[in-house]
C-alpha positions, 0 to 999 in steps of 0.5 A: 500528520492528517487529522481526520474525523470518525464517528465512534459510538456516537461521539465524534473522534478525531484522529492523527493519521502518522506515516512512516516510511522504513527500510526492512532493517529500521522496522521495530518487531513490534511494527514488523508483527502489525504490518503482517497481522494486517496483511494477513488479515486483509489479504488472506482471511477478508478477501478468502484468498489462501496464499504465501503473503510473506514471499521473500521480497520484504527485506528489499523493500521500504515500508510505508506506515500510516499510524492510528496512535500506535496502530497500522491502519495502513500500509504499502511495500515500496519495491525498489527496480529489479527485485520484483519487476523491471521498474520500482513498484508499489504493492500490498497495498492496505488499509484497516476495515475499521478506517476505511472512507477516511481517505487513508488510502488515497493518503498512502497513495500520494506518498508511497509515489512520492518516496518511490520516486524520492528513494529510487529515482524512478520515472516509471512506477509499477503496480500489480492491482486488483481489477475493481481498484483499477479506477481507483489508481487511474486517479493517481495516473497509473494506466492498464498495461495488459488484460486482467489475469487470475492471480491468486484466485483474485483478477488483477491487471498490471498498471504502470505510472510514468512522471512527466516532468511539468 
């Protein structure tokens, strides 16, 4: 659990930022319809992006949640080899307007490669990243393995992390 601070009408607020990692089958209703509602809102209305979010590769994937009290503020879909791509991959990934600067994102980061490599042994781990993030997940050591490429009216570019064993 990670406390972090927020300033909310003047006070200060401090929040306890859980995060749960589920299989498709272990996901309540209630946490299926945030983790959409959230989805929804970020990909397709806040980024104008008109698109099918719910694509037919959820009941494959593990889902990692980061928890505002009772509310997804964050969120990762852990794809395992071969659903989508050759590797495992990281996708969807989230986090809340209202929660941004708080460092969830880099939270989620950390442990959506964690339980990647835990639940599916992975060496290489693969992610299809929007193009102005690209930095972003160069400090988690994920590399550029390809040109940018318009995909569903938004740049991105293909981004590969391989653990090396220390």
């Amino acid at each position: 659990m990670k406390l972090t601070k927020s300033l909310e009408n003047g006070y200060v607020r401090f929040m306890r930022i859980q995060m749960f990692c589920k299989p498709f089958e272990e996901l309540s209703l209630l946490e299926l319809m945030g983790i959409y509602r959230l989805r929804q809102y970020v990909f397709v209305v806040e980024q104008n992006s008109i698109y099918e979010d719910v694509d037919g590769y959820d009941p494959g994937c593990h889902h990692l949640m980061a928890l505002d009290e009772d509310d997804i503020v964050g969120y990762t879909r852990l794809l395992p080899p071969g659903l989508k791509t050759e590797h495992a991959s990281i996708g969807r990934v989230v986090t809340k307007s209202t929660h941004r600067g708080r460092g969830i994102g880099i939270d989620l980061m950390h442990e959506s490669i964690a339980c990647v490599e835990e639940l599916y042994a992975s060496q290489v781990i693969q992610l299809q990243a929007q193009s102005y993030l690209e930095e972003f997940y160069n400090k988690f050591g994920f590399e550029r393995v390809g040109p940018d490429y318009m995909y569903e009216n938004i740049l991105h570019v293909d981004m590969i992390r391989t653990k090396h064993e220390s």
